[in-house]
Biotite code that builds the C-alpha atoms (Angstrom):
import biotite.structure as struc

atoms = struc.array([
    struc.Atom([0.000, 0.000, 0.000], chain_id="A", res_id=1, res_name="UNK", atom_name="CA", element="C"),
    struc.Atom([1.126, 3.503, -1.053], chain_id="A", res_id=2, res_name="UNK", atom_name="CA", element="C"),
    struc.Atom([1.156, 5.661, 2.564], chain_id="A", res_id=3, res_name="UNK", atom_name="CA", element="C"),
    struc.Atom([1.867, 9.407, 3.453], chain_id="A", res_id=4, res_name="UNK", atom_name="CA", element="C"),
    struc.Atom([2.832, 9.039, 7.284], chain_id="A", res_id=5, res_name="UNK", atom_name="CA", element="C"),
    struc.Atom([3.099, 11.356, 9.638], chain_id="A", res_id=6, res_name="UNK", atom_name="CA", element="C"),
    struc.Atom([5.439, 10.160, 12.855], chain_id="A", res_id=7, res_name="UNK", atom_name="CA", element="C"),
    struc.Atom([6.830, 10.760, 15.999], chain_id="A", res_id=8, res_name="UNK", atom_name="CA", element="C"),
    struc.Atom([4.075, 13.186, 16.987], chain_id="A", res_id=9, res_name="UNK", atom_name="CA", element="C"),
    struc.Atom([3.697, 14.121, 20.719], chain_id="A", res_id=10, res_name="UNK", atom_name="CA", element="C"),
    struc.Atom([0.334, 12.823, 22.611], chain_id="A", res_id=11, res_name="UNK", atom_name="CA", element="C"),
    struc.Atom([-1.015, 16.340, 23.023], chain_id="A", res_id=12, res_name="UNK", atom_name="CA", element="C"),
    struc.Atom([-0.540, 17.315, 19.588], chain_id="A", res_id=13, res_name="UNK", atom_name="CA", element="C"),
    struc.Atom([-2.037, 13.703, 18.253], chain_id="A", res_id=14, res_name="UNK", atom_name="CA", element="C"),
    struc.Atom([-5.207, 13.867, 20.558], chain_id="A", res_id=15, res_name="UNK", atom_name="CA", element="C"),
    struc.Atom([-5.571, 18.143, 19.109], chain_id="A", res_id=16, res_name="UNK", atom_name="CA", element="C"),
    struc.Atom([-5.350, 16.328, 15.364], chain_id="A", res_id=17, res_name="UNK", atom_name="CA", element="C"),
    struc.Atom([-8.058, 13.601, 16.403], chain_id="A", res_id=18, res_name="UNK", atom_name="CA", element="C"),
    struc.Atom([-10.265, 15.964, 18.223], chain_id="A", res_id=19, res_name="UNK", atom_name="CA", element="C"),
    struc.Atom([-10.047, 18.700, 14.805], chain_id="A", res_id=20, res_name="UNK", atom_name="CA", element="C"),
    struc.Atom([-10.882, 15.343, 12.628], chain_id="A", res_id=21, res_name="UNK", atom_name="CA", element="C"),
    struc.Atom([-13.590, 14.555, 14.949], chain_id="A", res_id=22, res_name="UNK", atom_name="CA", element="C"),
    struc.Atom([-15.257, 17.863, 15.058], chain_id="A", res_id=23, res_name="UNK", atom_name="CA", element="C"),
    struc.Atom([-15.532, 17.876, 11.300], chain_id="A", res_id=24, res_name="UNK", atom_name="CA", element="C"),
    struc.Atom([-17.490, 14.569, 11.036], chain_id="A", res_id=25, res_name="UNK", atom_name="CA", element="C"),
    struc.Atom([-14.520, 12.870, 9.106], chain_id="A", res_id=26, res_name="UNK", atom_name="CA", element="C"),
    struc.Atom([-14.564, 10.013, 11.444], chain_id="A", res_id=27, res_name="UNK", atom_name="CA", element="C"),
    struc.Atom([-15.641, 6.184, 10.333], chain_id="A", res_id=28, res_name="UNK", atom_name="CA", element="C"),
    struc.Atom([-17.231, 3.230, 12.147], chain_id="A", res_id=29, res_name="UNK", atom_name="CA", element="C"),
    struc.Atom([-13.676, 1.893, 12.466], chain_id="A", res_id=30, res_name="UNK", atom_name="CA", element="C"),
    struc.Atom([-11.826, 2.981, 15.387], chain_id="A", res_id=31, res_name="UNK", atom_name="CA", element="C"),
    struc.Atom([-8.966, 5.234, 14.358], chain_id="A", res_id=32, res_name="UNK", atom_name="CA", element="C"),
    struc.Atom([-9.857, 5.206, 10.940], chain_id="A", res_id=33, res_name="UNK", atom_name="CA", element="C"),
    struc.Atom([-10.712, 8.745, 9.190], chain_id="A", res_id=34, res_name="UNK", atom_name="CA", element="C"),
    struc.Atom([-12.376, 9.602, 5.765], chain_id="A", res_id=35, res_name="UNK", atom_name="CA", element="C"),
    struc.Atom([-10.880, 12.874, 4.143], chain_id="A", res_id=36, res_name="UNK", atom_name="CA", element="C"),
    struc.Atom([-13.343, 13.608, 1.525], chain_id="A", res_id=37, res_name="UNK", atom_name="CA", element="C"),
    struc.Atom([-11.267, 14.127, -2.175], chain_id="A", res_id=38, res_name="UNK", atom_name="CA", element="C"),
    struc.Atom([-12.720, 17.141, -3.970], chain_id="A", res_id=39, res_name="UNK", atom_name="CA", element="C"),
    struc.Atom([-14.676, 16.571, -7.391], chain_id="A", res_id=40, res_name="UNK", atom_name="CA", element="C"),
    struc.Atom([-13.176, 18.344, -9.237], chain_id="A", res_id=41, res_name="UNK", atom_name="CA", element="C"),
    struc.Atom([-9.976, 16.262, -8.830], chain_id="A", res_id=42, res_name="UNK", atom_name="CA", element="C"),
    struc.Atom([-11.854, 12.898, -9.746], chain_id="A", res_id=43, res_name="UNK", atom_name="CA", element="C"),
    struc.Atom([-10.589, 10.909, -12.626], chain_id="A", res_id=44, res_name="UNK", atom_name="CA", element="C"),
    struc.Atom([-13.098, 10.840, -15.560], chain_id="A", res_id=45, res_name="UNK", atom_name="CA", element="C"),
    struc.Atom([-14.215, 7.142, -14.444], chain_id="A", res_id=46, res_name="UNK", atom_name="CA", element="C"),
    struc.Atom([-14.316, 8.203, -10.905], chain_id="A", res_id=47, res_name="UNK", atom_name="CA", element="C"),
    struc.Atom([-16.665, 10.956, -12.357], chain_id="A", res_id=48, res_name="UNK", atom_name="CA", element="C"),
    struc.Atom([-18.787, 8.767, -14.681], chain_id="A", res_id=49, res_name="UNK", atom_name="CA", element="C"),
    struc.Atom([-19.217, 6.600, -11.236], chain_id="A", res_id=50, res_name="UNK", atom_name="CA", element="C"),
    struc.Atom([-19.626, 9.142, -8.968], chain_id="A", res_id=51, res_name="UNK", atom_name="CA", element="C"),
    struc.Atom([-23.808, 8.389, -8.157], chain_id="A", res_id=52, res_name="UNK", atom_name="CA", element="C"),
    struc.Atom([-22.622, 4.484, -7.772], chain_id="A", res_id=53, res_name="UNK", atom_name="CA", element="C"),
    struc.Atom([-19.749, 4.461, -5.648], chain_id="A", res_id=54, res_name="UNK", atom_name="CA", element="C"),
    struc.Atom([-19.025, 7.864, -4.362], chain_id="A", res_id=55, res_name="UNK", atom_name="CA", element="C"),
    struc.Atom([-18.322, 10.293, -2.674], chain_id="A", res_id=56, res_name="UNK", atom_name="CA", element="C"),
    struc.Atom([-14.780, 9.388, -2.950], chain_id="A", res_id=57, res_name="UNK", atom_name="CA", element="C"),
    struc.Atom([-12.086, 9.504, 0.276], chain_id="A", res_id=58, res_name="UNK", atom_name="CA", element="C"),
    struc.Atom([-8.855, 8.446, 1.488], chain_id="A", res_id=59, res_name="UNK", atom_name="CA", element="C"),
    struc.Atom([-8.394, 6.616, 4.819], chain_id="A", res_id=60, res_name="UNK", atom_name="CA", element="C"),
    struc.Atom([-6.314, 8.310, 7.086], chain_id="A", res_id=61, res_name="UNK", atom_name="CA", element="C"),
    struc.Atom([-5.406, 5.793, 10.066], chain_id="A", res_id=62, res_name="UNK", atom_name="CA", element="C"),
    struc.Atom([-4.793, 7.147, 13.181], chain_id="A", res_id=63, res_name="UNK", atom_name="CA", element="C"),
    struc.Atom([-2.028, 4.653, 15.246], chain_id="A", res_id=64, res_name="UNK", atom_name="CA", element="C"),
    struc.Atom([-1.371, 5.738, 18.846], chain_id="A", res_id=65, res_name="UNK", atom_name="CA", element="C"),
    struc.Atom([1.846, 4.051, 19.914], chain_id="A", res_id=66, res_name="UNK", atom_name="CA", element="C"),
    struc.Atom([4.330, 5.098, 22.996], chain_id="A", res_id=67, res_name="UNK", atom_name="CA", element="C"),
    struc.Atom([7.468, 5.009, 20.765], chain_id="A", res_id=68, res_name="UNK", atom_name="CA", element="C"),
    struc.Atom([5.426, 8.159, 18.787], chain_id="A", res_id=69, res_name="UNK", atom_name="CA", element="C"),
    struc.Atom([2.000, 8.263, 16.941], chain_id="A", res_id=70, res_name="UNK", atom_name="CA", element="C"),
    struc.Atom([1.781, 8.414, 13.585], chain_id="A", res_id=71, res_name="UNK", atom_name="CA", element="C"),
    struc.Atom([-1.166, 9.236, 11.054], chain_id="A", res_id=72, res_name="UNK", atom_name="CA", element="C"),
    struc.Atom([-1.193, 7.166, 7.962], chain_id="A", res_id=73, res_name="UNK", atom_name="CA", element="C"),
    struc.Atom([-2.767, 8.883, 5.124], chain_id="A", res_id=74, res_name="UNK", atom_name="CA", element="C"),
    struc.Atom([-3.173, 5.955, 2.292], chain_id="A", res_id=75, res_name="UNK", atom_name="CA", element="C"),
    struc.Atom([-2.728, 6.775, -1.449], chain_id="A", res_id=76, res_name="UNK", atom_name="CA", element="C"),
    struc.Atom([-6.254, 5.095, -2.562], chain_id="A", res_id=77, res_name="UNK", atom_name="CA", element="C"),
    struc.Atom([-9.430, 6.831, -3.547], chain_id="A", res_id=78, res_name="UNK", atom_name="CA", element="C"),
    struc.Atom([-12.003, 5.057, -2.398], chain_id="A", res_id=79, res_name="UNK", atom_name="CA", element="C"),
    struc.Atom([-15.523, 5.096, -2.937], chain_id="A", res_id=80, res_name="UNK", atom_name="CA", element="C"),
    struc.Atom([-18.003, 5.295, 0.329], chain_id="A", res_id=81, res_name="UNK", atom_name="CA", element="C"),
    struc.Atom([-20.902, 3.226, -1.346], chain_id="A", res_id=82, res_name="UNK", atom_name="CA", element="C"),
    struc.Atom([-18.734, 0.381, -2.644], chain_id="A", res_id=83, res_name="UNK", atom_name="CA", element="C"),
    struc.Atom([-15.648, -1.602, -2.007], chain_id="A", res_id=84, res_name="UNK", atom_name="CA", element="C"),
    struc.Atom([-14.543, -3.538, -5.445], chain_id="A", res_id=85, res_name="UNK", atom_name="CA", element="C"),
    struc.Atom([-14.560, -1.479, -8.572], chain_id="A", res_id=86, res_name="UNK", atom_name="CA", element="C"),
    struc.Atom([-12.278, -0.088, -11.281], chain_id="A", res_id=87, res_name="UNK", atom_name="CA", element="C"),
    struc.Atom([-12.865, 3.481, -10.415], chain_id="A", res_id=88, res_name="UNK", atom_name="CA", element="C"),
    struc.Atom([-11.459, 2.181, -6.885], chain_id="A", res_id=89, res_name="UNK", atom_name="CA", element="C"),
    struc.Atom([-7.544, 3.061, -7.179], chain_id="A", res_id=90, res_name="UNK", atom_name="CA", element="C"),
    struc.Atom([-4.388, 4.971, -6.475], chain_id="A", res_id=91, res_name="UNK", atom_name="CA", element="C"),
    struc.Atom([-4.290, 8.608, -6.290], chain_id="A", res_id=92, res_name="UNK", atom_name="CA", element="C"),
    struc.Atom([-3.276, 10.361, -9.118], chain_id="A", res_id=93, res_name="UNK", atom_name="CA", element="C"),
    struc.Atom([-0.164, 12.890, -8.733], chain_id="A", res_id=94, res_name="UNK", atom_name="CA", element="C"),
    struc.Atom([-2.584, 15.760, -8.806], chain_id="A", res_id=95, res_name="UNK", atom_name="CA", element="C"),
    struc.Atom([-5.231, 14.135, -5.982], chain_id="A", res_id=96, res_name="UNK", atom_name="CA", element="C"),
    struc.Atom([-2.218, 12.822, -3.934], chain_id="A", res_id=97, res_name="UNK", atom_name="CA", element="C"),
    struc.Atom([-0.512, 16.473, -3.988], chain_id="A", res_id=98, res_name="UNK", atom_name="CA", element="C"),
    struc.Atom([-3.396, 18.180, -2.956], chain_id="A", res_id=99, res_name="UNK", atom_name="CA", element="C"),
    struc.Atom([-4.129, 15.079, -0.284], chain_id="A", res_id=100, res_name="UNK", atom_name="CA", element="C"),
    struc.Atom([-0.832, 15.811, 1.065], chain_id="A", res_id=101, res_name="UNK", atom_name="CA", element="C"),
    struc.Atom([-1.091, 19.496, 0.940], chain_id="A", res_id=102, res_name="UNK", atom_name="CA", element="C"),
    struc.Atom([-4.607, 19.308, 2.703], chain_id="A", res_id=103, res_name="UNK", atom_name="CA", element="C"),
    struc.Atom([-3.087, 17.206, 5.760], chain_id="A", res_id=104, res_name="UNK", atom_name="CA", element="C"),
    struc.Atom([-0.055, 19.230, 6.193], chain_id="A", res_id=105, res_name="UNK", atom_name="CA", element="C"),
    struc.Atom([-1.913, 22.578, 5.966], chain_id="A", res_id=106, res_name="UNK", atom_name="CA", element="C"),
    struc.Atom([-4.643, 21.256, 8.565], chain_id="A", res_id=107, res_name="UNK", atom_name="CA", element="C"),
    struc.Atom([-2.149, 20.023, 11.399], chain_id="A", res_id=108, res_name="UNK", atom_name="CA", element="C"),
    struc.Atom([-0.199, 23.589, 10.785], chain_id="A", res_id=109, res_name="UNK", atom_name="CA", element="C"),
    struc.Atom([-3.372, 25.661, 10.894], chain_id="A", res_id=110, res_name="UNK", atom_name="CA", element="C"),
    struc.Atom([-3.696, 23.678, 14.472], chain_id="A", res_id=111, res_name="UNK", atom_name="CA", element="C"),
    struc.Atom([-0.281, 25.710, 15.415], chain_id="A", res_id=112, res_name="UNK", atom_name="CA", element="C"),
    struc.Atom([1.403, 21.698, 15.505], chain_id="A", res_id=113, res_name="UNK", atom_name="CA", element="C"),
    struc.Atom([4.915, 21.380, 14.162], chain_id="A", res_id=114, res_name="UNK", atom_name="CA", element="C"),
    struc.Atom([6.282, 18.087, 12.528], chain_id="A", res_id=115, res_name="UNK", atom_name="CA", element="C"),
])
């Protein structure tokens, strides 16, 4: 699997991250797993063409709380919320995984958190 991780960050600064993620509804059923919504206008054309069948598209962020540092895991697959096997399911692009990336880092630093 293609990951972005984020490591080593400090318990106050993890639990500030969660609590941001939490407060904007990104959260899933599975514990420490988080659904950052990809914009449309960044959707592949079959991504597009499914978009009322599988979407709204994401990418799992994974939230691992560990004493030797916590990490987020952003992974480099759009998904699709209403279904788990199809084509349109697939790595990011360079243009959705750039602005992924951007999006995360720009969120923990608008939280004043330094990594």
């Amino acid at each position: 699997m293609r990951t972005y991780i984020i490591e080593d960050l400090y318990d106050a600064d993890y639990e500030t991250i969660l609590k941001a993620f939490d407060e904007l509804e990104l959260k899933s059923q599975i514990e420490g797993m988080y659904y950052l919504p990809l914009p449309e206008d960044l959707l592949q054309p079959e991504q597009r063409d499914h978009l009322a069948e599988c979407g709204p598209y994401f990418m799992a962020l994974e939230a691992v709380r560990n004493p030797a540092g916590n990490q987020l895991r952003l992974e480099l697959l759009v998904r699709g919320r209403k279904k788990i096997r199809c084509s349109c399911v697939c790595y990011a692009t360079a243009p959705q995984r750039k602005h992924m990336i951007e999006y995360l880092d720009q969120f923990i630093e608008e939280l004043e958190i330094t990594v």
